[in-house]
N, C-alpha and C positions, 0 to 999 in steps of 0.2 A: 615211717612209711617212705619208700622210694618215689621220687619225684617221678613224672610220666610227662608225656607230651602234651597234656595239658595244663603243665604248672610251669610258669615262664620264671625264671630267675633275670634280675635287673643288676649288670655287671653295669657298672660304677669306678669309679677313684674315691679316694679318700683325702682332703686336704691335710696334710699333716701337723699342720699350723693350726688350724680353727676345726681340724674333726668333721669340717663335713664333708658329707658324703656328694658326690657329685654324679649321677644316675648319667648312663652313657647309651644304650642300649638292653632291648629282653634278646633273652635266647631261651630255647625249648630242647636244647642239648646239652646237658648237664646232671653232675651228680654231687653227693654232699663229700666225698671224696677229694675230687681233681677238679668240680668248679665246671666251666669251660673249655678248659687248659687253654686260656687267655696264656699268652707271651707278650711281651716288648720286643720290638723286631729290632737288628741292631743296624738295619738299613737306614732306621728313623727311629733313634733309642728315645726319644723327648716328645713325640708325638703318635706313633700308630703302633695299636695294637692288634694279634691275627688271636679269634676265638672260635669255637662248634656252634652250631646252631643247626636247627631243622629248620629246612624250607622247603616248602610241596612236594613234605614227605623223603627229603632226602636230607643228609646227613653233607654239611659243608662246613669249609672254614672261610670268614671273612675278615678282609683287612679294613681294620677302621683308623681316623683322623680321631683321636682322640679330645682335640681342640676345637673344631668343625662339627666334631658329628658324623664326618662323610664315609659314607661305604665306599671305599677305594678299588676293592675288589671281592669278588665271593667265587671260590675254587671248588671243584665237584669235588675236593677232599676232606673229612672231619683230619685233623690234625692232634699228632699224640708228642710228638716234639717238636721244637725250633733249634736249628744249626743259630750257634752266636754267631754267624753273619749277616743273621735274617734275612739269607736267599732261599735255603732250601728248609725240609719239615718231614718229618715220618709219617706216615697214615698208617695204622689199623684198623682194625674194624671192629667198632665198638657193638655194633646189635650179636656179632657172636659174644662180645663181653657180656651185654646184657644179658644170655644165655647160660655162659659159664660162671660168670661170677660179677652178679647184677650188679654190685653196689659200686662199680666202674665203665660201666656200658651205658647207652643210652635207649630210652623206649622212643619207641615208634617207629621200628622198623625201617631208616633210613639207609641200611644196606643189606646185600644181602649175607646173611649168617650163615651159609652154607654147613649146615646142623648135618646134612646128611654126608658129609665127608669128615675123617678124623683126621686126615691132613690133607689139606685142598692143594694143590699145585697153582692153583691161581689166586691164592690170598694169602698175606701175611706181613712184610715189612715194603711198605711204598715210601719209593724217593720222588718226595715233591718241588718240582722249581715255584716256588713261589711267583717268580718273575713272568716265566711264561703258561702255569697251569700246568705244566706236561708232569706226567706221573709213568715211573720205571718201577718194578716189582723186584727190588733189589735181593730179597730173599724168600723165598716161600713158606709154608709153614710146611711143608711136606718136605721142603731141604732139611731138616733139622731129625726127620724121624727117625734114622741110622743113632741118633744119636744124647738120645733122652728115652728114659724108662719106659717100657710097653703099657701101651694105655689096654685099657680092659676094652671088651665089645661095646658096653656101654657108654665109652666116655670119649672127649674130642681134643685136640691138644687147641692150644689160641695163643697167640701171644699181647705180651702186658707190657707196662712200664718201661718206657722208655726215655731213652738220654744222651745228648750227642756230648763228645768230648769237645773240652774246653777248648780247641781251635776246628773244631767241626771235622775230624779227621774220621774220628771212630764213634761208632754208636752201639752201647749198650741197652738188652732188653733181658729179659724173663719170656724162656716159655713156659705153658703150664700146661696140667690137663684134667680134665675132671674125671674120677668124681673127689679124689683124693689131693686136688691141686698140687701133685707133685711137679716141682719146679726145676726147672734146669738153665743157668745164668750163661749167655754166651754176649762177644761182643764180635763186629765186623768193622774192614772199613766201610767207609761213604762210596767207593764204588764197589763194595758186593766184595771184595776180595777179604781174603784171612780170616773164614771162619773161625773164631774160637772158642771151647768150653772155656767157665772160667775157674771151674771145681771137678776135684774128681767126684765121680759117683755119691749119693747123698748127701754132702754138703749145701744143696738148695742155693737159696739165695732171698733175699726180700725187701733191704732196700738198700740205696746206693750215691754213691756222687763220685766224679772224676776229682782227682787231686791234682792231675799234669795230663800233657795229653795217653801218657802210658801208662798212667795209674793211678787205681780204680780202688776203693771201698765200699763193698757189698755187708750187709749184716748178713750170716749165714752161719749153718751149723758146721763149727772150728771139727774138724777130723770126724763129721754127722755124726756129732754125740753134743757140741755145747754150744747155742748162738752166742755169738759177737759180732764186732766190727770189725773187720777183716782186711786190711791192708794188702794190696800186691800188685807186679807189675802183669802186665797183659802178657798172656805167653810163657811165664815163667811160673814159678811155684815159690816164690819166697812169701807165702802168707805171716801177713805178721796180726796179730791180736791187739788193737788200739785201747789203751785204757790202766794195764796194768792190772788188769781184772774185774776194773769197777764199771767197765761198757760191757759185761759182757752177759748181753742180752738183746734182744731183738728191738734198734729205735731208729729213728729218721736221721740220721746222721748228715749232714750238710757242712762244706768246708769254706773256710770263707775267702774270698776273694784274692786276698794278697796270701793265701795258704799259711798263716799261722794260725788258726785255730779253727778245731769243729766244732759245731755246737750240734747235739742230738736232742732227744728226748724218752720218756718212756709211756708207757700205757699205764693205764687207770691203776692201783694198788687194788688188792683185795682187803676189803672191810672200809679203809680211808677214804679210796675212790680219787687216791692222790695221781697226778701226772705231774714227773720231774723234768726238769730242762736242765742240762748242763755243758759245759763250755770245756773245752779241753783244748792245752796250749801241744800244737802238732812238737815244737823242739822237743820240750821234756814228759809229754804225755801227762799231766799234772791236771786231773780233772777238777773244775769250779761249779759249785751247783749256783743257778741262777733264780732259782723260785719254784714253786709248788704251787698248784691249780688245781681246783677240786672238779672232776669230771661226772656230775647227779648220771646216778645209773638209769634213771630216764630217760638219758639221750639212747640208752641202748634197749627201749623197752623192746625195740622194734628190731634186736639182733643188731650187728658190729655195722652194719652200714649208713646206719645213721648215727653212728661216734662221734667221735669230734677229737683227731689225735692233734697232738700240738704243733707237728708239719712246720720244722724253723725253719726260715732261708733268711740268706744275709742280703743286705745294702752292695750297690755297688762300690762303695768308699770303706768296704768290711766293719765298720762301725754304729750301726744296729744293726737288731735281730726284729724279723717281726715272724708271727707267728699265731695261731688257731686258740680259741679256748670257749669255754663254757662254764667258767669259773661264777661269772655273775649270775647264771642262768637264760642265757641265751650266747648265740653262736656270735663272737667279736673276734677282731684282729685286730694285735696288740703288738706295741714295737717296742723295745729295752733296745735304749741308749748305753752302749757300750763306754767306762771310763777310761781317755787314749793313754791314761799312767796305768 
């Protein structure tokens, strides 16, 4: 079952040392997906955190003292990224997610979802200064429609998933549209300039991380006939297939810090119910599997939104991985200590 506005989730830290849990703040904007999309600001990488929350019925991000306790600041924007220099942030709008594809959106109505436009001129990627509040409409969702497949009468385009590059230059997203969630991967700069697709026609897109600031890894369908992890420069067409064959399927792929190695994952197996994690060295593409997690089909009695995929991301020192699971029978996060030989 989807969380609603009246199920408050208690964002926390976790001591790493002694495993406890250290309870920080509730919020009422969230989903079993993306959480909060809590960030570490890199204005104050050791102390404050910016998270969603509903407050009297609206849809905000706040800055908290994670040492303190203290609300620092609370923004009329819910927040879908953070720039790593923790001044600025993307906004969309998540009550149209709730709409289009719940298991990413938020209930209670904290904006408005503008359901009766299939592309609004006034909603879609917002640039937030964190610093002073002020919010720019960097891109619309109606700029895009020249340029991704014709939605049907009945359906709305929205945009998803978002990701600034790794010196906050460019920002990759996903539009979509229902009812067939056909996807179209574009990235821009941070001020509005160089629209770009990042596939031709069918190729999709579904998930991603910057490697440099110019280059991008999308899993998407290689020539819209086979998913993989998809290597290439922005603006160019040197698609490369990462894996040697053996990524090449749809999983979370995440790069690590000092850019030698991705670690991905996969979705549940049919009959095992197995979820794989594996490590791949970027020089020689030399995939390492790291472990096996049994994913109880349970967690999906309720349909994909209530999963639990494994979602790596690395350590800022690239030497753990921590990552999602439901191995023991409830929903933990788990960290493998990478060995530096």
């Amino acid at each position: 079952m989807l969380p609603n506005k009246n199920d408050p989730a208690t964002l926390g830290l976790v001591d790493v040392e002694t495993k406890e849990f250290i309870p920080l703040v509730k919020t009422r904007a969230w989903n079993f997906q993306q959480g909060c999309m809590a960030h570490w600001l890199g204005t104050h990488p050791n102390s404050r955190i910016i998270y969603n929350d509903l407050v009297n019925g609206k849809f905000v991000s706040i800055i908290l003292d994670v040492h303190t306790k203290e609300k620092i600041k609370t923004l009329p924007y819910p927040i879908a990224a953070v720039s790593p220099n923790g001044k600025e942030a993307i906004s969309i709008n998540f009550s149209r997610l709730r709409h289009t594809r719940e298991a990413y959106g938020y209930d209670g109505d904290g904006q408005d979802a503008k359901l009766d436009k299939q592309f609004p001129d006034d909603d879609g990627l917002f640039l937030i200064n964190l610093e002073t509040g002020d919010a720019n409409l960097l891109l619309s969702i109606h700029d895009v429609k020249t340029q991704v497949p014709e939605v049907p009468e009945d359906g709305i385009e929205y945009f998803n998933h978002v990701l600034f590059s790794r010196n906050g230059g460019k920002i990759f997203w996903l539009a979509r549209a229902t009812p067939k969630r056909n996807t179209t991967s574009f990235t821009i700069n941070r001020d509005g300039t160089n629209l770009q697709r990042c596939f031709p026609d069918g190729w999709g897109g579904s998930h991603f991380d910057w490697l440099s600031e110019n280059e991008l890894m999308i899993t998407a369908d290689y020539n819209a006939t086979e998913k993989a992890h998809i290597l290439f420069t922005i603006g160019e067409q040197n698609y490369k297939r990462l894996g040697n064959g053996i990524l090449d399927y749809d999983g979370h792929g995440t790069f690590s810090p000092d850019k030698k190695w991705m670690v991905t994952d996969t979705y549940p197996s049919k009959g095992l119910y197995e979820q794989k994690l594996y490590l791949m060295d970027m020089q020689t593409e030399a995939v390492l599997p790291l472990g096996r997690f049994h994913h109880s089909p349970r967690f999906r009695d309720q349909g994909k939104a209530a999963a639990c995929d494994l979602h790596p991301r690395w350590s800022p020192n690239s030497d753990m991985i921590g990552f999602n699971s439901v191995t023991t029978g409830s929903r933990q996060v788990y960290i493998l200590k990478l060995n530096e030989n």
